[in-house]
N, C-alpha and C positions, 0 to 999 in steps of 0.2 A: 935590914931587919924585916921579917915577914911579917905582916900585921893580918893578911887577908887570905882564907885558905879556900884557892881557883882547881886544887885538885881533881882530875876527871873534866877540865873545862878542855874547849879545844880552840886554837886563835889560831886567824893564818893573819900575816901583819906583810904587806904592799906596798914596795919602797924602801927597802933595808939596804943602802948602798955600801955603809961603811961603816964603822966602830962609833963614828961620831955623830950619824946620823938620828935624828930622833926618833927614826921608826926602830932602829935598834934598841935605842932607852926601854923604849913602849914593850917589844920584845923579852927581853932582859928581865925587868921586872914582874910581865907577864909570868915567866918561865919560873924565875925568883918564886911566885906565888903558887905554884905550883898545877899551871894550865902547861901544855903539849902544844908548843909552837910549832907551826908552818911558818915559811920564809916564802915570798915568790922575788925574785929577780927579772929584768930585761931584760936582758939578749947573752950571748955567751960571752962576750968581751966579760960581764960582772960577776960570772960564775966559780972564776976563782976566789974571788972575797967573799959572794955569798957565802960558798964552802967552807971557810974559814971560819966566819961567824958563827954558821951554824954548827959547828962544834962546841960550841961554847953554852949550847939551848940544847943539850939533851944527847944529841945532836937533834936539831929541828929538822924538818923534813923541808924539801928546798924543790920548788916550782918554776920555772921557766915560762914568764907571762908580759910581754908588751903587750898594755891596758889597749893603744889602737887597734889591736889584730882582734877580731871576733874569734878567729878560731883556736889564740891562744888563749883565750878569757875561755872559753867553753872546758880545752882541755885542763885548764887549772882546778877550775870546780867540779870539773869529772874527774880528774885525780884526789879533790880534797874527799867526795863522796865515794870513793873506793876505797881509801885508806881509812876514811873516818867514819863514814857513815851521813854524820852530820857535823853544825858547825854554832859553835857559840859565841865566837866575838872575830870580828870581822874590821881590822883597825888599816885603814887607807891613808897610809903618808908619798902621798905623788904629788908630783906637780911639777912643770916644766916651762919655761918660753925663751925662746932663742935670745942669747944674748944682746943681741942688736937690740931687741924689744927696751935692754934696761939703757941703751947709752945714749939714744934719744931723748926727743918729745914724746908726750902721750898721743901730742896732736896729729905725729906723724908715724902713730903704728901704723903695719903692713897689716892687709887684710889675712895675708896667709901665717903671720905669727900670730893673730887674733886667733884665728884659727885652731892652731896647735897650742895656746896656752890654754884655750876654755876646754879642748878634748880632752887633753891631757890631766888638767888640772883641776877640772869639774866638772864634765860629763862621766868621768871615768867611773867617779864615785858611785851615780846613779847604773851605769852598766855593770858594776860589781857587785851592789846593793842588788840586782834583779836576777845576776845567776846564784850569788849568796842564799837568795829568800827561800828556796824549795829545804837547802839545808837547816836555816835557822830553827831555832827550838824557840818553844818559850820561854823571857827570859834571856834570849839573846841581845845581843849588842853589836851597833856597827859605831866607828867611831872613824873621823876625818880631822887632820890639821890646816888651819887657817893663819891669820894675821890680820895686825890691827889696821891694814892699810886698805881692808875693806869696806872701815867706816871714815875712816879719816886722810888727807892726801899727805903721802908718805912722798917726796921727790926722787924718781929715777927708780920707785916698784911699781910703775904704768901699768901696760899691761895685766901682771900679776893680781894687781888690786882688782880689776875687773873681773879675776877670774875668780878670788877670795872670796866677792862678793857674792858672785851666782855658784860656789859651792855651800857659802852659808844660806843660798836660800834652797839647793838641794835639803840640805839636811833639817830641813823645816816642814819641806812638802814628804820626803822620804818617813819622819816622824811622824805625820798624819796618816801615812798609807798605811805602814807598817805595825803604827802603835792597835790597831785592835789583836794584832797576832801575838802582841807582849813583846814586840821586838823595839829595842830603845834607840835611838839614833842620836849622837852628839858629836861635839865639835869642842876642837881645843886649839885658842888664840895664846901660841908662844910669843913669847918675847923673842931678841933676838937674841941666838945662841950660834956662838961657832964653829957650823956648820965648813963642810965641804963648799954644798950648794950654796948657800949663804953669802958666802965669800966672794961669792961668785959676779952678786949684784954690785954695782958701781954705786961707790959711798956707803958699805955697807960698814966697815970700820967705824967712819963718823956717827953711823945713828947708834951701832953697839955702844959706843962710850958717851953719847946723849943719853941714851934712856941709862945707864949705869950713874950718871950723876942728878939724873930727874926723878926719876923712880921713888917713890915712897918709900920703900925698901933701900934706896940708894945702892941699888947695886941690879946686877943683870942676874936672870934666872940660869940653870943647868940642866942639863939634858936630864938628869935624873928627878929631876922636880915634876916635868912634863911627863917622866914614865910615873911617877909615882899618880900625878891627877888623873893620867889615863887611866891605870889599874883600878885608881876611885871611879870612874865614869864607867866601867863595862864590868865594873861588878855588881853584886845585891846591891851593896851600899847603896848607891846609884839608882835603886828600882823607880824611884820617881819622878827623876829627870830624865826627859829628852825634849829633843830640839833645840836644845842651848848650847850657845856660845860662850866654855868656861876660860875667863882671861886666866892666863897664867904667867905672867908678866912681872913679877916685883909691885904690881898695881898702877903702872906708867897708863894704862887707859883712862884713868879719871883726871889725873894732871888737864889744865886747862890752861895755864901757864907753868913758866920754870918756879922750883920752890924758890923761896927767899933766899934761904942761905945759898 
C-alpha cells in the first residue's frame, strides 16, 4: 500500500545483488512510491540479474560501478547527471570482507582483509556521498545500511563490526558537512534477515533464530519492513532526522538479557 507520494523523486540504490537483498526492498518500495529508480551493479558476472530486476522498477536504469574503481564511480555519476540531471536520494547497501575474515579470531584478522572490508564497506559511502553532492537538491537524502554488531560483540562478524562501526561514524560527520545544503544523511540498523550475503557469515542461522526468540516482538524482521523505514528516512517525513542510527530489528537492541519466558 502506497502511503507516500515520492513522484518526480529520483534514487539510484548501490548494491542490488538479488531479489532478496535489501537494497532491492529499499528499491521496490522506492519505486512502489512512486520515485524513478537507478540500479548500479559490480561487474558483468551481476549483470544479468541486475537486468532482471530492473524490470520489475519501471524498468530502472542499471549502471555498472565497483565502488573500488575511481573511474567507475565517476562514470556512474556522469551517467546519473546525463540522464537526470540531478539526484534526490542516494541509498548505499554495500559492504564486503573475505570470507576467511568471518571463520576466524578477530584477533587474527589479515591486514589486507581489514583493508577491503573498511573500503568497501565504509569508505565507499563517503566516496559516493562526494560524487553524489554536485547532484544533490535540497532536501535530498543519502541513506547507508549497518548492524548492531557495531555496538555490541556479535561472535564470528569480526571484521565487519569494525567496519559497521566507522560507516556509522561516516554518516555522523557526512550529516554535519552536508546538513547546511539540506542534505539528510542516515543509517538503518537491520535485524537479521535472509539474506544471500547473510548466509554467507559462519553462525549466521543460530543468531537468526536467537534474536527470533529474544526479540521484543518475538520474532525476526523482513526485507519489506527495512524498505518500508527507508522510504520513511529519505522522504519529507523524515525532514528532521539525520545522523541517526534507526534500529529496525523487532527491538532486539535493547534486550540486556534473554526475556523470561
Amino acid at each position: 500500500m502506497v502511503v507516500l507520494d515520492l513522484a518526480g523523486k529520483k534514487a539510484l540504490v548501490m548494491g542490488v545483488t538479488n531479489e532478496r537483498s535489501l537494497g532491492y526492498a529499499i528499491a521496490k518500495k522506492l519505486y512502489e512510491a512512486g520515485a524513478e529508480v537507478a540500479l548500479s551493479y559490480q561487474n558483468e558476472r551481476l549483470r544479468p540479474v541486475a537486468e532482471k530486476l530492473a524490470q520489475n522498477l519501471g524498468p530502472a536504469k542499471l549502471f555498472q560501478a565497483d565502488v573500488t574503481k575511481e573511474e567507475e564511480l565517476e562514470n556512474l555519476f556522469r551517467g546519473i547527471a546525463e540522464t537526470w540531471g540531478h539526484l534526490d536520494f542516494l541509498v548505499h547497501s554495500l559492504a564486503f570482507a573475505p570470507r576467511e575474515a568471518f571463520a576466524g579470531r578477530f584477533l587474527d584478522t589479515r591486514r589486507e582483509d581489514w583493508q577491503v572490508a573498511l573500503e568497501v564497506s565504509a569508505y565507499s559511502f563517503v566516496a559516493v556521498a562526494k560524487k553524489a553532492e554536485p547532484l544533490l537538491r535540497e532536501g535530498g537524502a543519502l541513506l547507508t545500511l549497518t548492524y548492531y554488531a557495531s555496538e555490541k560483540v556479535v561472535p564470528r562478524y569480526n571484521v565487519m563490526a569494525a567496519a559497521k562501526a566507522a560507516l556509522e561514524a561516516c554518516v555522523r560527520y557526512l550529516a554535519y558537512e552536508l546538513g547546511p545544503k539540506g542534505i539528510r544523511v542516515n543509517a538503518i540498523s537491520a535485524g537479521p534477515v535472509m539474506t544471500v550475503a547473510a548466509r554467507s557469515i559462519p553462525g549466521f542461522t543460530k543468531m537468526y533464530e536467537w534474536v527470533g526468540k529474544t526479540a521484543p516482538l518475538r520474532r525476526n524482521i523482513t526485507q519489506e519492513e527495512v524498505g518500508n523505514a527507508a522510504v520513511f528516512l529519505l522522504s519529507p517525513l523524515a525532514s528532521g532526522i539525520t545522523g541517526e542510527v534507526l534500529f529496525v530489528d523487532a527491538g532486539y537492541h535493547i534486550m540486556g538479557m534473554p526475556p523470561e519466558d
